[in-house]
DRENGUTOR-61673 format. One record per residue: residue in one letter; x, y, z of N, C-alpha, C in turn; residue number from 1. Coordinates in steps of 0.02 Angstrom, whole numbers, plus 50000, padded with zeros to 5 digits. Last residue first. Example, Ala and Ser with C-alpha at 12.3 -4.5 7.8 and 13.67 -1.06 7.14 Angstrom:
# residues 2
+----+-------+-------+-------+-------+-------+-------+-------+-------+-------+-----+
: aa :   n.u :   n.v :   n.w :  ca.u :  ca.v :  ca.w :   c.u :   c.v :   c.w :   i :
+----+-------+-------+-------+-------+-------+-------+-------+-------+-------+-----+
:  S : 50642 : 49888 : 50354 : 50684 : 49947 : 50357 : 50645 : 50002 : 50394 :   2 :
:  A : 50660 : 49716 : 50390 : 50615 : 49775 : 50390 : 50660 : 49835 : 50390 :   1 :
+----+-------+-------+-------+-------+-------+-------+-------+-------+-------+-----+
This chain:
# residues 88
+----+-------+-------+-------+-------+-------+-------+-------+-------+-------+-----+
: aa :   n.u :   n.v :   n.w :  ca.u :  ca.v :  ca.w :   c.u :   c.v :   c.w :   i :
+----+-------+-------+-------+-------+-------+-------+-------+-------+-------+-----+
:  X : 49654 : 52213 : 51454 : 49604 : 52198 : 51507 : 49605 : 52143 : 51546 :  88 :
:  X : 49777 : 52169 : 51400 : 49788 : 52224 : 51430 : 49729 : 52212 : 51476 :  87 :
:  X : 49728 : 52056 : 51297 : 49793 : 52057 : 51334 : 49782 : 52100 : 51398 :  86 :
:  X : 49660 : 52140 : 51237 : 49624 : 52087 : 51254 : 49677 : 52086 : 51319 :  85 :
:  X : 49734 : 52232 : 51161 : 49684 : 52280 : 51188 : 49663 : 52205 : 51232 :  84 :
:  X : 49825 : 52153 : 51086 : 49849 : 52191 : 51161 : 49789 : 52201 : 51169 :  83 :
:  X : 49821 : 51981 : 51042 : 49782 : 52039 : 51045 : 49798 : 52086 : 51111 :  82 :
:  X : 49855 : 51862 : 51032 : 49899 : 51919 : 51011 : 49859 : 51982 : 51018 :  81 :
:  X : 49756 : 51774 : 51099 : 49789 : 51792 : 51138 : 49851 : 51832 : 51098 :  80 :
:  X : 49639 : 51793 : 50984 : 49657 : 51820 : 51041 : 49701 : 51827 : 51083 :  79 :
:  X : 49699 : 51814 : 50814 : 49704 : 51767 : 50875 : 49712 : 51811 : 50957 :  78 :
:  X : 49671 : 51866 : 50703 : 49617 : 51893 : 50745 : 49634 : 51835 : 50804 :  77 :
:  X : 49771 : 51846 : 50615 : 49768 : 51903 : 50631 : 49731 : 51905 : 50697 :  76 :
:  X : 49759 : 51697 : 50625 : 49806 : 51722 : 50636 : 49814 : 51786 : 50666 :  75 :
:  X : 49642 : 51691 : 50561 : 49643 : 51652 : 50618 : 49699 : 51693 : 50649 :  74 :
:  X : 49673 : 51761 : 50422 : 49624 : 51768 : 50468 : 49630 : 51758 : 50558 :  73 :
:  X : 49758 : 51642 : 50377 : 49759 : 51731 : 50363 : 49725 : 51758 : 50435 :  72 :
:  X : 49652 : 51548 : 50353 : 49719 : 51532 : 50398 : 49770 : 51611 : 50407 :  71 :
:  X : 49565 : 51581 : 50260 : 49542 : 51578 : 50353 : 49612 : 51589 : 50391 :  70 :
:  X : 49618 : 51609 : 50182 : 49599 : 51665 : 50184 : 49577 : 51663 : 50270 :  69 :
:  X : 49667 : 51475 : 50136 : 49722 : 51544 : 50124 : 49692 : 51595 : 50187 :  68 :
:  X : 49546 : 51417 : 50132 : 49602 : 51389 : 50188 : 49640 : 51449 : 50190 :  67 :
:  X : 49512 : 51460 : 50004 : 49463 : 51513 : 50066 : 49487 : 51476 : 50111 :  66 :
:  X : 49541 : 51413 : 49912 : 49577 : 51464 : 49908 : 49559 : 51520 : 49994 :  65 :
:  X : 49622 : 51279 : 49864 : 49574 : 51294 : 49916 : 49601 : 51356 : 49935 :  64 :
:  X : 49662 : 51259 : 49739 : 49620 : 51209 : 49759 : 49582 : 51251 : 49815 :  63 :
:  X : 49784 : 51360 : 49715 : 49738 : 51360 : 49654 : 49656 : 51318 : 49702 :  62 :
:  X : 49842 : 51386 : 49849 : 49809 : 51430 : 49826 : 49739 : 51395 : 49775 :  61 :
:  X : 49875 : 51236 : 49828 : 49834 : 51262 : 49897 : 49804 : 51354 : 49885 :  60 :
:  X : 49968 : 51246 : 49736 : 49904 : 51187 : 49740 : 49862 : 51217 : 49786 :  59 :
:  X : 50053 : 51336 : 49789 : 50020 : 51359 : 49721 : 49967 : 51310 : 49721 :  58 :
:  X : 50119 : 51286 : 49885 : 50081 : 51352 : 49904 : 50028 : 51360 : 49845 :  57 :
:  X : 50172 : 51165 : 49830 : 50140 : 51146 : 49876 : 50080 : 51236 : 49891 :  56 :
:  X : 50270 : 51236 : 49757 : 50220 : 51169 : 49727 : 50159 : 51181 : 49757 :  55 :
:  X : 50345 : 51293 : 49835 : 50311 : 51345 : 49802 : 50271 : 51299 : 49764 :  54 :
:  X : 50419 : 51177 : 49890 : 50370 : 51223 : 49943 : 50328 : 51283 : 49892 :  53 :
:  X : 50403 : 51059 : 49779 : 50425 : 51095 : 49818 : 50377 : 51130 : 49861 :  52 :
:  X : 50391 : 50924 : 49681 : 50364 : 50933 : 49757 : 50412 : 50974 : 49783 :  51 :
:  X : 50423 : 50935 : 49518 : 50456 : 50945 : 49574 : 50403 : 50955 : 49618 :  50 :
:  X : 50284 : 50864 : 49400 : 50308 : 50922 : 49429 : 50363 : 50887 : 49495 :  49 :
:  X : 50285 : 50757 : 49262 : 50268 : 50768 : 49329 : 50308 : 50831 : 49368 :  48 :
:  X : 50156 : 50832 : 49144 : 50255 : 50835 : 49162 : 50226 : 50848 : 49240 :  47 :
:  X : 50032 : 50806 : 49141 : 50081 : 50777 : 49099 : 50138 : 50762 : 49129 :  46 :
:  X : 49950 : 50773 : 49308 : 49990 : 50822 : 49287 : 50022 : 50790 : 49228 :  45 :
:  X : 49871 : 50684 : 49393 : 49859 : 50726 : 49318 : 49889 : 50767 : 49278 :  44 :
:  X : 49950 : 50677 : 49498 : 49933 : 50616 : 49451 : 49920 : 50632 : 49362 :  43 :
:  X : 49991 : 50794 : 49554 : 50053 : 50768 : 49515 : 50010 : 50733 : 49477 :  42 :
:  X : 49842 : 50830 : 49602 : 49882 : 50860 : 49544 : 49924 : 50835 : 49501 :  41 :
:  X : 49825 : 50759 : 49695 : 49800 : 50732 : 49624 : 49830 : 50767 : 49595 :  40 :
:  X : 49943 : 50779 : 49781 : 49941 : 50714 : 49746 : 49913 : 50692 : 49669 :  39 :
:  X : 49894 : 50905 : 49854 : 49971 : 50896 : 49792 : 49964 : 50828 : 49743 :  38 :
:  X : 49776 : 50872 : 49876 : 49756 : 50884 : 49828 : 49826 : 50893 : 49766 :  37 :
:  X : 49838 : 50783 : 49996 : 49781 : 50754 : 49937 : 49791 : 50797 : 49890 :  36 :
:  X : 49891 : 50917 : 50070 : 49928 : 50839 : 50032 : 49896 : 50786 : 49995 :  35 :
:  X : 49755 : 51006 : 50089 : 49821 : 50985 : 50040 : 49852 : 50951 : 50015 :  34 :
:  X : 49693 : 50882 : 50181 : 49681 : 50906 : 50126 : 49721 : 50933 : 50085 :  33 :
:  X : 49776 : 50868 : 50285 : 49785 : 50796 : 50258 : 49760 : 50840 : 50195 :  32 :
:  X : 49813 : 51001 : 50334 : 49875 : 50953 : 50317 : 49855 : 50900 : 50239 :  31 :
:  X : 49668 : 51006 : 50373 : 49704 : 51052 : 50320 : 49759 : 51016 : 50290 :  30 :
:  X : 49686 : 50940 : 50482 : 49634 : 50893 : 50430 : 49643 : 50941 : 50375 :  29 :
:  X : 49779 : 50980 : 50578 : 49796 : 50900 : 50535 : 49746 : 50892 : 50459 :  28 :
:  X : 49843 : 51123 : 50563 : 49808 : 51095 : 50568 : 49790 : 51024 : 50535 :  27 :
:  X : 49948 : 51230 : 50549 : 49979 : 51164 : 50576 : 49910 : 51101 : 50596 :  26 :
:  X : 49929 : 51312 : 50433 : 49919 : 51334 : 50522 : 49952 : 51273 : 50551 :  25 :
:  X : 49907 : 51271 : 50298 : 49870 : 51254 : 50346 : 49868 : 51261 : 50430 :  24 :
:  X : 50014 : 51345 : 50237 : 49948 : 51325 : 50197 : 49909 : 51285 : 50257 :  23 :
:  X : 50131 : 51344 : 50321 : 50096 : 51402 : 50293 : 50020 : 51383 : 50274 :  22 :
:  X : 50160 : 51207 : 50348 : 50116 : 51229 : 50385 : 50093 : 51294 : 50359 :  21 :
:  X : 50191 : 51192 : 50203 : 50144 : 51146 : 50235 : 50101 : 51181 : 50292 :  20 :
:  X : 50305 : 51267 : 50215 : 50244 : 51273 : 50172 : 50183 : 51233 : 50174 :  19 :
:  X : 50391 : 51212 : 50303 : 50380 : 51297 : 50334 : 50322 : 51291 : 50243 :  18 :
:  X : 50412 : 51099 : 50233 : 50379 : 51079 : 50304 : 50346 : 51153 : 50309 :  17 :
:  X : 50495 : 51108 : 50129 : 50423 : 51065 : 50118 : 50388 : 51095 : 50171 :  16 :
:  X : 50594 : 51177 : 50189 : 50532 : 51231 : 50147 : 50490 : 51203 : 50118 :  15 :
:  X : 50644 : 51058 : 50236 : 50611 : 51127 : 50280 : 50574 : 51172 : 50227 :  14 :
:  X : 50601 : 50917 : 50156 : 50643 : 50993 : 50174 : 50601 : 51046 : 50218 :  13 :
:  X : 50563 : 50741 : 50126 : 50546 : 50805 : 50170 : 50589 : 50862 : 50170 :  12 :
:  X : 50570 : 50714 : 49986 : 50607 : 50709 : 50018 : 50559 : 50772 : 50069 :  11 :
:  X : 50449 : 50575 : 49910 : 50479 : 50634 : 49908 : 50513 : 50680 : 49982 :  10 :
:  X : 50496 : 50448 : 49788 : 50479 : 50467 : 49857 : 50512 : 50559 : 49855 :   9 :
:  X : 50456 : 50465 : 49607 : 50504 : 50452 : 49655 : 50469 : 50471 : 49733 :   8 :
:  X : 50317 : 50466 : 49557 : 50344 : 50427 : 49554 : 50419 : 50412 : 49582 :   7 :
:  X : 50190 : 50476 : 49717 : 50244 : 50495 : 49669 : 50283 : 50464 : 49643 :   6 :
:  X : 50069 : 50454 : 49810 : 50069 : 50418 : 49727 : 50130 : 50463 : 49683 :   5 :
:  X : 50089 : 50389 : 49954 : 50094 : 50430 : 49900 : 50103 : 50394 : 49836 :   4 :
:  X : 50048 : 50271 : 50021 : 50030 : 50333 : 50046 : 50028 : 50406 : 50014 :   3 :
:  X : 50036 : 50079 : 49955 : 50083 : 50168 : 49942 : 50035 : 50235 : 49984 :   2 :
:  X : 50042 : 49941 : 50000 : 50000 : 50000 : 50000 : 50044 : 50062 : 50000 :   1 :
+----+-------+-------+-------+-------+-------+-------+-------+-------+-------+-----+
């Protein structure tokens, strides 16, 4: 049973990893959705593409573009960065 469908294995790097979590906060069920959707991509892809970190940002832009926008979001509006919250 294969976990990935690439035709070489692909190497974890830190700018696999610091884009992974970009595109999903570090959230597992974001994780798993991206990394599905890198997958179908390569499958359908003619020319199989390099699995890089700008691979990985561009699938997750093109596929799910409103993860971008929450994980944006979440970030900005996280209470405990919040001075005015902080302060009271």
């Amino acid at each position: 049973m294969s976990i990935q469908w690439f035709k070489d294995p692909v190497d974890i790097t830190a700018d696999l990893l610091d884009a992974m979590y970009q595109v999903s906060s570090g959230a597992i069920d974001r994780i798993i959705s991206v990394w599905t959707d890198v997958q179908l991509d390569y499958i359908y892809a003619k020319e199989k593409p390099l699995i890089t970190g700008e691979y990985i940002r561009r699938i997750a832009a093109k596929t799910r573009p409103m993860l971008d926008y929450m994980t944006r979001n979440s970030l900005e509006t996280d209470p405990l960065v919040d001075d005015e919250i902080m302060e009271a």
